[in-house]
N, C-alpha and C positions, 0 to 999 in steps of 0.2 A: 613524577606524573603517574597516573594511575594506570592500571593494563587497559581497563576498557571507559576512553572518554565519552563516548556515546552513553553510559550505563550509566555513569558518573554526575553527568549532565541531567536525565533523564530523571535521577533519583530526586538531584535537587530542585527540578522544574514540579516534579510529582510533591516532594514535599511543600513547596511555599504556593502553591496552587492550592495544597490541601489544608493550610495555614490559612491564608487570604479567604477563601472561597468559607471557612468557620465563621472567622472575622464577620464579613458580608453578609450572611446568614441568623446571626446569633440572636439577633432578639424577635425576625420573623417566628424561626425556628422555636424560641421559649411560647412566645403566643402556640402556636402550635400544640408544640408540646402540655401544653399547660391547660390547654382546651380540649383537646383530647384528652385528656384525662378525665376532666368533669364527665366528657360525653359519652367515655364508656363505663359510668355508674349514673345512666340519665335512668336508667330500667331500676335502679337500686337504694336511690338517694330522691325522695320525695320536696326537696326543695329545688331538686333542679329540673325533674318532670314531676306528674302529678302523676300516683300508680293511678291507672284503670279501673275502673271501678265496677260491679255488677248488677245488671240491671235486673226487674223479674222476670222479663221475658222478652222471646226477641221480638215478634209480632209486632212493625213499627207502628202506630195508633195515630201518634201522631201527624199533625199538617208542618209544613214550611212556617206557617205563621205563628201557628201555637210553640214552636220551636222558638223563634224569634222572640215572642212576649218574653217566653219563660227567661232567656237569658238576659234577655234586656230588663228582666225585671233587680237583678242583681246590681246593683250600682256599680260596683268595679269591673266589671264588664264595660263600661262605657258606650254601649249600642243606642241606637235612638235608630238604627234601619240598617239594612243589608249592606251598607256600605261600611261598616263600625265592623264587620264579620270576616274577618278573614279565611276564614276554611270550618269546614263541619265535617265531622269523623265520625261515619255511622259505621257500629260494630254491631251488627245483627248478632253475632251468637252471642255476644254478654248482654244483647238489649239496653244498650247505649247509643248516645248520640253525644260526640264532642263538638261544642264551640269555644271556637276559638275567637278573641278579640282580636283587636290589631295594636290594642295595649299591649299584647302577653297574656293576657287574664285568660284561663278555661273555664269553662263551666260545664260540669257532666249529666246529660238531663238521662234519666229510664227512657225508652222507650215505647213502654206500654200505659205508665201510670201518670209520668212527664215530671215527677217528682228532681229536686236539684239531687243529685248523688253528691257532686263533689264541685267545689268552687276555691282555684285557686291558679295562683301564680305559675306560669309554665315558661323557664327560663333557658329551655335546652336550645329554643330558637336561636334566642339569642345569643346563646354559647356556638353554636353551629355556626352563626353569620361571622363571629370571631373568629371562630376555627379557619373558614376557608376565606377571610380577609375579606369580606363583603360590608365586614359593619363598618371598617375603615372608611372606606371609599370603593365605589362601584368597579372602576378600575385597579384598584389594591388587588383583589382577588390572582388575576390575570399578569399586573406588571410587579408586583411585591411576590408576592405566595408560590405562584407558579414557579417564578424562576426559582425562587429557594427550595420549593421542591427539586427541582432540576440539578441545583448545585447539589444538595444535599444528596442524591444518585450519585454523582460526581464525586463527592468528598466519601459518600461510601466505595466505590469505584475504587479511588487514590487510597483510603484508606487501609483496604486490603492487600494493594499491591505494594504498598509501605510494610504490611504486616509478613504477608508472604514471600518477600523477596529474600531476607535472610534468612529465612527456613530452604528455599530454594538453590543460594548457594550454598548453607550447609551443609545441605544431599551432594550438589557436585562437588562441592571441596572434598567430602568424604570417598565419592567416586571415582575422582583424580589418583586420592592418595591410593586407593588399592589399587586400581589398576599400576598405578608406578609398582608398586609393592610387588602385585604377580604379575610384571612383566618388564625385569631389570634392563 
């Protein structure tokens, strides 16, 4: 039997918790993984945002409506009224204005002259909604994602202490011996 069952016990409740609890996690976790990634090259990689574009001036000229025409005038934008709009991104210092469909679709209009800069495909949403388990299902986010976040603290948690624990008797093994050594 070992010197310490408590340690013993311990080690292997930490290990198959830290086994199980991978298991459990593994393909929330890939999602994750895998969408984070896309979303820290959304600023880098123009297929999955649309870089910003500059406008000539910030001075907004524009109305709500002429905003409106101008996007709806793009067919892939799919607008026909303010309900087709999901959010508008006004950047006064580059003299821009982004809309956004609720396709995906942007469209980047000037500011000052209401010219299109840029019309396309904006997919980090959707990569975002993946990321935090929302595209799945409303509740995904909260009873899938969360916990695996949680576990995943957890299995870093067990992880460590799997790591560190033979480094730590190491030290005492080694501390044992000299003290025996200088003090027969």
């Amino acid at each position: 039997m070992s010197r310490h069952p408590i340690r013993t016990r311990c080690n292997k409740t930490t290990r198959k918790l830290h086994r199980w609890g991978a298991i459990l996690i593994a393909l929330p976790l890939l999602v994750i993984i895998g969408s984070g990634l896309f979303l820290q090259l959304k600023k880098d990689v123009a297929w999955i945002q649309p870089p910003t574009m500059l406008g000539q001036g910030p001075p907004l000229t524009l109305s709500f409506d002429e905003i409106l025409a101008i996007a709806g005038a793009d067919p892939r934008m799919e607008i026909a009224g303010w309900s087709d709009v999901d959010r508008l991104d006004v950047r006064p210092e580059r003299g821009i204005v982004k809309v956004r469909g609720k396709n995906r679709w942007e469209v980047q209009i000037d500011t000052a002259t209401g010219a299109v800069l840029s019309s396309s495909s904006r997919r980090s949403d959707l990569i975002e909604r993946i990321h935090d388990g929302s595209y799945f299902h409303d509740r995904a986010k909260l009873w899938l994602f969360l916990p695996s976040g949680v576990i995943l603290l957890l299995l870093w948690i067990t992880g460590v202490y799997l790591w560190a624990l033979p480094l730590v008797m190491r030290r005492k093994g080694k501390a044992i011996r000299q003290y025996r050594r200088t003090h027969p």
